[in-house]
C-alpha positions, 0 to 999 in steps of 0.5 A, spaced: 730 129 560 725 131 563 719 137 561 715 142 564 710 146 561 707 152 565 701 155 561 699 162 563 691 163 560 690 161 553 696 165 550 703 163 552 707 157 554 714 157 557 716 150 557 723 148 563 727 143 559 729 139 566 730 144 571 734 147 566 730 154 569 730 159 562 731 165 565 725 170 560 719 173 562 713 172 561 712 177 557 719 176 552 713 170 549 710 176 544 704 179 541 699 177 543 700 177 551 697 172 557 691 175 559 693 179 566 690 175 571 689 168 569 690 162 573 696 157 570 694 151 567 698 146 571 694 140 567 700 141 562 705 140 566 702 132 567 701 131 560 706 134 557 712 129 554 720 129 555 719 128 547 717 135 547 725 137 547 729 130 544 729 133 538 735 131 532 740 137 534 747 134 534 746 125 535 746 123 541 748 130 545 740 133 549 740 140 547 743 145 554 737 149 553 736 156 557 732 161 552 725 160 550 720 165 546 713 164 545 709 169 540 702 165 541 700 159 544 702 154 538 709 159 534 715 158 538 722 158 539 727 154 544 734 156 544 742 154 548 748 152 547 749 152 540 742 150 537 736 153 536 729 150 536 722 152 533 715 149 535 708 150 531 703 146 535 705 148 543 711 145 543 709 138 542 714 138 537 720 141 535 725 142 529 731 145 529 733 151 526 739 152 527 745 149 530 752 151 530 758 155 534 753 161 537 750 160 544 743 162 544 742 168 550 735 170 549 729 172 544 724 178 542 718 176 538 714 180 534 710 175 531 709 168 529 713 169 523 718 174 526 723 175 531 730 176 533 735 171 538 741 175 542 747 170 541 754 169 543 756 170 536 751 175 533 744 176 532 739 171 529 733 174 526 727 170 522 721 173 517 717 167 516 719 163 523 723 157 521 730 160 516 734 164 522 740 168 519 745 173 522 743 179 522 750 182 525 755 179 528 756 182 536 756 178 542 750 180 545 747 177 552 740 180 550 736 185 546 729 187 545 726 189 539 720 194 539 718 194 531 723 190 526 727 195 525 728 198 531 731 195 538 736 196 544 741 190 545 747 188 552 753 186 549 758 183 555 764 188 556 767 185 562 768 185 570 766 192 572 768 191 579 773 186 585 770 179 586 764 178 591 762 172 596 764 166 593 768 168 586 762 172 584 765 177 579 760 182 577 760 183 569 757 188 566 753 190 560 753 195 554 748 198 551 746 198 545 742 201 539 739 200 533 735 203 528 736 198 522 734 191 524 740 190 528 745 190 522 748 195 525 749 197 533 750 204 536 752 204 544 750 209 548 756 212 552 753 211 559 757 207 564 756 199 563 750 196 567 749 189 570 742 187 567 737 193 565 730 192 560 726 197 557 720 199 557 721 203 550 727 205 547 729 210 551 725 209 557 729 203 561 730 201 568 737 197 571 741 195 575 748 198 576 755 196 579 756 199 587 762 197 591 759 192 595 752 191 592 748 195 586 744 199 585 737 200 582 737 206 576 732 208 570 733 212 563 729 216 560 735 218 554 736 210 552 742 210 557 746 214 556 745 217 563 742 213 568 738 216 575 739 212 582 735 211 585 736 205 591 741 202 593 741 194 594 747 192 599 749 185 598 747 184 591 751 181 586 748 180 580 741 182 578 736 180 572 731 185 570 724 184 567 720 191 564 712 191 562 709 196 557 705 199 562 711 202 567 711 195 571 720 193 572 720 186 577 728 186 579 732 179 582 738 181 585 742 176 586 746 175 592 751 169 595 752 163 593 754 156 597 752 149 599 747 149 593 743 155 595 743 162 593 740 168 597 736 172 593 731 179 593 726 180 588 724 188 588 718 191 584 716 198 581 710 200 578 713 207 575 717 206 570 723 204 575 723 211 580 721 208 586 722 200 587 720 196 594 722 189 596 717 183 595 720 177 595 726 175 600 730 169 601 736 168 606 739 162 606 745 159 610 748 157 604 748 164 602 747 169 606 743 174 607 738 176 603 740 183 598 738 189 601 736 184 607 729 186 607 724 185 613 717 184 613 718 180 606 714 174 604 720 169 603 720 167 595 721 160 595 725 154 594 734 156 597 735 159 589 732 164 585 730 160 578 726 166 572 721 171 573 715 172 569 711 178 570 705 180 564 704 187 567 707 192 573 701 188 577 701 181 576 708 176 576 711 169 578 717 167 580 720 161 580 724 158 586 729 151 586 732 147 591 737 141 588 739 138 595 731 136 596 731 130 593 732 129 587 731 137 586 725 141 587 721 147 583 717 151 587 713 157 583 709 163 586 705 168 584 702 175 585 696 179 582 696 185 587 703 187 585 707 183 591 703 185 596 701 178 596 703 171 594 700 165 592 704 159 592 703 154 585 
């Protein structure tokens, strides 16, 4: 198994098992954050080891990985299919936390000691950063906390809409609440979304099911009514990344085929009111870009991989192409917003 480690500045680590691409913004790394503006530090990515992630989980079977969570430079947590890892020297070494039935879908880090993971059976929490427990037992494909006792969560509830290209049936996401440290949820009665973040518990953005494509909406009530405001033809799924400071980037996903995927990544600066194309790429596989977008810098490789943006200004997006060679990762970044970017 291989290992890529991508620093930003001095403060987060997002480690890429294989090309495995885990799907979490630089900002799910916690408190303290990257210091905006900061160039990667690409000398990890030469001196970082496989053994980084061969770690004892089930004997003889490498742990799927696709959730990763960093609270500082050294505390950390990796997770996937039915395992959950902790590192405390920056990912150098890993032990296993957890390991059992539950799909590990994404972290929220509060801390070096505390944090929460969405997972297929429920949620996990920790307060001293090594012994999870579960808190609750609904699915939840994300959530995001914003003290220990207060957060919003998505809980998966089925197909919202016809197949698209390729199979591709849209599914969607409830929204949840909670005020107690998740032991138990609210849902908000608003209509299910494909993706959506927060920027507080009330204040979100997202992206919703339309015939065709979806369309981009934000909250100001936690979701129980959400304002449209742009709509993205051809686009199939979306993952959605929001920053304290009113910055939302969005994926929207497009068709699929021939190993590649077409994709349009759209960014807004207030808080998900208004939103612009920065990224597009068409593929032959794929189709046209959502929205197909003109005057866009292409985004890199024939497939989006994760966003991670740590402010409405500065962001990176990761792009994949597993017919080159043996498969290639290609990653870019902006410092302007997306009105430019810089390839790494």
């Amino acid at each position: 198994m291989r290992e890529v480690a991508l620093r930003v500045g001095a403060r987060a680590r997002v480690s890429l098992a294989g090309l495995t691409l885990c799907a979490l913004a630089l900002t799910a790394c916690g408190a303290p954050r990257a210091t905006p503006g900061q160039p990667l530090d690409l000398q990890a990515v030469l001196k970082m080891k496989a053994r980084a992630v061969q770690v004892a989980t089930v004997p003889g079977v490498p742990p799927q990985l696709g959730a990763i969570g960093f609270a500082d430079l050294d505390h950390g947590w990796a997770g996937g299919q039915g395992v959950l890892l902790a590192t405390t020297d920056g990912g150098r070494t890993w032990r296993t936390s957890y390991s059992g039935s539950a799909t590990v879908k994404g972290f929220s880090v509060l801390s070096p000691h505390e944090a929460f993971a969405a997972t297929s059976k429920g949620l996990l929490a920790t307060s001293d950063g090594s012994k999870w427990h579960f808190v609750d037992s609904t699915p939840l494909q994300s959530a995001q906390f914003f003290t220990p006792q207060t957060g919003v969560a998505l809980r998966p509830v089925g197909s919202l809409g016809p197949t698209g290209p390729n199979g591709a049936t849209p599914k969607g996401l409830s929204v949840l609440h909670t005020a107690d440290g998740g032991r138990t949820w609210q849902a908000e009665p608003g209509q299910a979304v494909l993706a959506a973040c927060f920027f507080s518990p009330r204040q979100g953005a997202a992206a919703l099911y339309a015939p065709g494509g979806l369309t981009l909406a934000y909250t100001v009530d936690g979701g129980s009514t959400w304002s449209k405001v742009l709509p993205v033809p051809g686009g199939y799924g979306a993952t959605l990344t929001c920053t304290p400071d009113g910055g939302a980037w969005a994926v929207a996903l497009g068709g699929v085929g021939m190993t590649q995927a077409s994709y349009t990544v759209l960014r807004s600066g207030d808080f998900g009111r208004t939103w612009a194309a920065v990224l597009a790429r068409p593929t032959a596989g794929g189709g046209p870009a959502p929205g197909n977008p003109s005057g866009v810098t292409p985004g890199p490789g024939l497939g989006p991989g994760p966003l991670g943006a740590t402010d409405k200004e500065h962001a990176v997006m990761l792009g994949s192409c597993w017919a080159c060679g043996s498969g290639t990762v290609l990653l870019d970044s902006t410092s302007d917003g997306g009105r430019s970017w810089r390839r790494v």
